[in-house]
N, C-alpha and C positions, 0 to 999 in steps of 0.2 A: 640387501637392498630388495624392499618389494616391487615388483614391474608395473604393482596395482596404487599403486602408491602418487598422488601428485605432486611434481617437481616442485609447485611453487605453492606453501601454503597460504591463508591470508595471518595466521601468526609470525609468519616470516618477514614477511611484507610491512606489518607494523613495527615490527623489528626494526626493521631496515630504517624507515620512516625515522622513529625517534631514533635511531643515529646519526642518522643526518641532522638531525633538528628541526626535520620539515612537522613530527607532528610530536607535538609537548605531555607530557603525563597527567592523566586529571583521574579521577572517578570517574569510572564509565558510568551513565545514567542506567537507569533499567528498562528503560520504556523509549525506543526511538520510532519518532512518526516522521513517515516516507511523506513527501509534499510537492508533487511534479509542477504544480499547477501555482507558475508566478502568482497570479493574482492573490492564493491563497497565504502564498507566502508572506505577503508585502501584508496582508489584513495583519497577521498575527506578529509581522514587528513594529507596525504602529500599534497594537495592544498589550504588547508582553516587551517587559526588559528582559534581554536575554544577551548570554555571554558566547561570541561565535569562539568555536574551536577550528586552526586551520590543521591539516592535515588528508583531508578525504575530498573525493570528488565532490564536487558542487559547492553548498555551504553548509555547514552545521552550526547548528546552534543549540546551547543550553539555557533551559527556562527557570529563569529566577523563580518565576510562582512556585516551581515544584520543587526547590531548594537541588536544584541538577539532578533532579531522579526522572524528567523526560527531556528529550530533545530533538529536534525535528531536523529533519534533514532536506534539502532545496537546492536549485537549481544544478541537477545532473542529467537533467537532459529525459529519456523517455522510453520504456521499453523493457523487456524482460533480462536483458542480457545485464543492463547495469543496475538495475536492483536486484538480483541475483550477487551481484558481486560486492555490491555495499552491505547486503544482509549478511553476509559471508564475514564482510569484514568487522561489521560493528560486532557479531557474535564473540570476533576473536578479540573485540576489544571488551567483552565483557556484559553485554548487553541483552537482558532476559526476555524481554518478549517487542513484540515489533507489531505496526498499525501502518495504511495506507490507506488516504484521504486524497481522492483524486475525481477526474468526471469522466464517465462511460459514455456508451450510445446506450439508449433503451433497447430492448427485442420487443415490449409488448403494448399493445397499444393504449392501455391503459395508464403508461409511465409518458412523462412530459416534463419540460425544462425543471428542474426544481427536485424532483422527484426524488429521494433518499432511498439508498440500495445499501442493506449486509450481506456483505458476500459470506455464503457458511460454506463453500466451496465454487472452487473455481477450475472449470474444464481445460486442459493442458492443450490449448493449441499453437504453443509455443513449441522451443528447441530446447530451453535449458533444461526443463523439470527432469530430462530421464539421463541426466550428469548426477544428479540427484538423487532418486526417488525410482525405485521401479516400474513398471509401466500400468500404466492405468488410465482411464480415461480423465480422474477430475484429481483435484489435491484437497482435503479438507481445512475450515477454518480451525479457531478458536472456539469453542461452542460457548465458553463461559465469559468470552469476551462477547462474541456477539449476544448475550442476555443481558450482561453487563451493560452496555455500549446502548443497546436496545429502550434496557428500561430508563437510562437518565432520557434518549429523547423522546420517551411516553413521556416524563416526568417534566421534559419544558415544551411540552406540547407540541411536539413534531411526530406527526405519520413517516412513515418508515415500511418498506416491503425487505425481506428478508427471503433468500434462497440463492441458487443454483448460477455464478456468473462466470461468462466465458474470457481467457484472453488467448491473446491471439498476437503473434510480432509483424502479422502484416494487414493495414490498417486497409487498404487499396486490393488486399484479397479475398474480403468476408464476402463469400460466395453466398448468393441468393439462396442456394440449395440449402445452405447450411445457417443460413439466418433463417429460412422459414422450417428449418427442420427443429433448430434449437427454440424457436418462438412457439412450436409446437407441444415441445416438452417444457415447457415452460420456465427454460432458462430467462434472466433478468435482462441481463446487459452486456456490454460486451466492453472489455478493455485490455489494456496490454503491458500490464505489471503483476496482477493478486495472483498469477498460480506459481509465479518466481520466485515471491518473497513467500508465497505459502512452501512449496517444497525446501528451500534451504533452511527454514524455520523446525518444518518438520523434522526434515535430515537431522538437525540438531536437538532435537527434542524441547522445541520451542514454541508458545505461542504466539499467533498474529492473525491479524482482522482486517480487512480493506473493508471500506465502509465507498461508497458513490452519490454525485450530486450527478444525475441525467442531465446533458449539455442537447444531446440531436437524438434522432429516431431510426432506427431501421425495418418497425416493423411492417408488416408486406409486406418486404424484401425491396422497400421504396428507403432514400435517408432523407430527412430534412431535419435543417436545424432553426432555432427556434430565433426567433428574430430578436426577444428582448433575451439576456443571457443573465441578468441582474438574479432571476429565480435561482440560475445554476450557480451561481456568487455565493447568495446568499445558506444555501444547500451546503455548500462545501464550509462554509462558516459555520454552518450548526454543528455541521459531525464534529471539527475540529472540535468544539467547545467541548461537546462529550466524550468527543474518545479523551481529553485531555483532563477533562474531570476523572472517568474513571480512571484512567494511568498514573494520577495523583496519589489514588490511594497506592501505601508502598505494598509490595510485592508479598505473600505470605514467604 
């Protein structure tokens, strides 16, 4: 018995699951996209037939377009600890690379309602990543995702900023210091899932991309949010489009 060793795996767990019958056997897709953000959710099942699988926290669903090779996953609620635990799981269900489609704050003042962010790394101001991953300040993306992901939204005419974004599990503690210090280095945005799903990803020698629709602002070290939010909607509809375009193609 190693002392290093975790009591509880997530292969275990899915075990467990399908003996009970709470979750049924299918082909694991290759491509699951993380989706916090109801509204986002509710666009893509009035556009997409799709087959929900129960078993996992919040809802899953399989998209007929991609003949079950992406699936997107919704309503689990928000925060680093539980996409950590879902990435965790879907790996053990078989699942090659992983995408998150959600809305940040800006850090800079040039970013506003609407505004499309790739995250190519996300700074760890969270608690899970170092369960995970050694200690370090940021975790890295996908690089060939975010090109990928990139050039379909050059290719339907969406501007897009690409770099350096922070999450953080306390939404009520982003310290003035540290928004105007990270807006200094020109960090993007700030949210509170990409460096979860980026470290357990990694851990596993796995890709994924969080991509962002700008909903409010914090740069100055001021927040306000944007009175019409239809831009930030709209934002989170596009990346879906493209991360789901690229994800179509199958996996080499």
């Amino acid at each position: 018995m190693n002392l290093d060793d975790p009591i509880l795996t997530p292969v275990e767990l899915l075990a467990y699951r399908r003996a009970a019958k709470s979750l049924q056997n299918f082909p694991p897709p290759e491509t699951v996209i993380f989706v916090p953000q109801k509204s986002l959710a509710d666009y893509v099942l009035r556009k997409y037939w799709v087959r929900q699988v129960k078993g996992f926290l919040g809802s899953f669903y399989l998209l007929k377009k991609s003949n079950g090779r992406v699936a997107f996953s919704a309503g689990f609620g928000i925060g680093s600890p539980v996409i950590a635990g879902l990435t965790d799981e879907f790996v053990a269900l078989g699942v090659r690379r992983f995408a998150l489609i959600g809305m940040a704050g800006g850090l800079q003042e040039n970013l506003s309602a609407g505004s499309l962010i790739l995250s190519t790394g996300a700074i760890r101001g969270e608690g899970v990543t170092r369960h995970y991953l050694p200690e370090a300040e940021s975790v890295e993306a996908s690089q060939e995702m975010a090109e990928g992901v990139g050039a379909i939204l050059s290719k339907r005419n969406h501007s897009y900023f690409h770099g350096l974004t922070w999450t953080t599990d306390a939404p009520f503690r982003e310290l003035r210091r540290d928004v105007l210090a990270y807006q200094q280095r020109g960090v993007l945005a700030v949210d509170m899932e990409a460096a979860a799903m980026y470290a357990v990803a990694k851990a596993n020698g796995l890709p994924a991309l969080a991509a962002f629709s700008i909903s409010d602002s914090l740069a100055g070290g001021r927040w306000s949010m944007s009175g019409d939010l239809r831009p930030a909607q709209a934002g989170l509809s596009a990346l879906f489009e493209a991360v789901l375009e690229f994800a179509s193609a199958p996996l080499a």
